[in-house]
N, C-alpha and C positions, 0 to 999 in steps of 0.2 A: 504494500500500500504506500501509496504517495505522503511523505507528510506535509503534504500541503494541504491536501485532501483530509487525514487521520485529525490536523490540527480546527479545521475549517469545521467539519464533524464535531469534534469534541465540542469546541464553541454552542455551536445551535441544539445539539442534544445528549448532553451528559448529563440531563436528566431523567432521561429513558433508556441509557445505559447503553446507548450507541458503541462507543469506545468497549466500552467488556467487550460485544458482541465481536468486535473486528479482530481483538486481541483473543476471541478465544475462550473465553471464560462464561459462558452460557447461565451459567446458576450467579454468577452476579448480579448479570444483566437483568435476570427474573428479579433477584430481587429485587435490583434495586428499584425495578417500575411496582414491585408490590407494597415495598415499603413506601412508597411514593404516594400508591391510592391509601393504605392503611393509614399515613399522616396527611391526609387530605391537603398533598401537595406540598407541605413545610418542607419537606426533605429533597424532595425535585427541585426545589427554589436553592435551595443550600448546594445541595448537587450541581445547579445551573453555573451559578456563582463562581463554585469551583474549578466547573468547566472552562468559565473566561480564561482563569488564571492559566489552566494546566495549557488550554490550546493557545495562549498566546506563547507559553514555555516552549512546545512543540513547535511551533514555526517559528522559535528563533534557535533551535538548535540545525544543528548541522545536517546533513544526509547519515551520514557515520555516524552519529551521535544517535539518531534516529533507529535507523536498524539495531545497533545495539540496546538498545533501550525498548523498544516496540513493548516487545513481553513483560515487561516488568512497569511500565509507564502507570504511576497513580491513577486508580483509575477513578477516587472519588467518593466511594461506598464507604462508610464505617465499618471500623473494624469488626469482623466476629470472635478475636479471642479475647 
């Protein structure tokens, strides 16, 4: 994936868990859109926010910097441990 693209993405919807989805982590991304309707959206707003941050991070990282990082890239969720 592009991160022009991955970064663009995470921007407009890291609050329906877009970013897990690309990266692969499928039971994130449930959650985090079910935690999203269970907090009647507070936590999509939080997640959103978040999202600004990380994809403005992602498009200012490098190409290398990128592919190295892809799978491990915050992706925004509260922790479960």
């Amino acid at each position: 994936m592009n991160k022009t693209t991955f970064g663009i993405l995470t921007i407009l919807f890291n609050s329906v868990g877009v970013p897990c989805f690309i990266q692969g982590q499928v039971k994130t991304g449930i959650l985090r859109i079910v935690l999203g309707v269970v907090t009647c959206g507070v936590l999509g707003i939080v997640n959103e926010i978040k999202g600004i941050i990380l994809g403005i991070q992602v498009l200012k990282m490098t190409e290398e910097e990128f592919k190295n990082k892809l799978g491990t890239i915050d992706s925004g969720i509260p922790s479960m441990q």
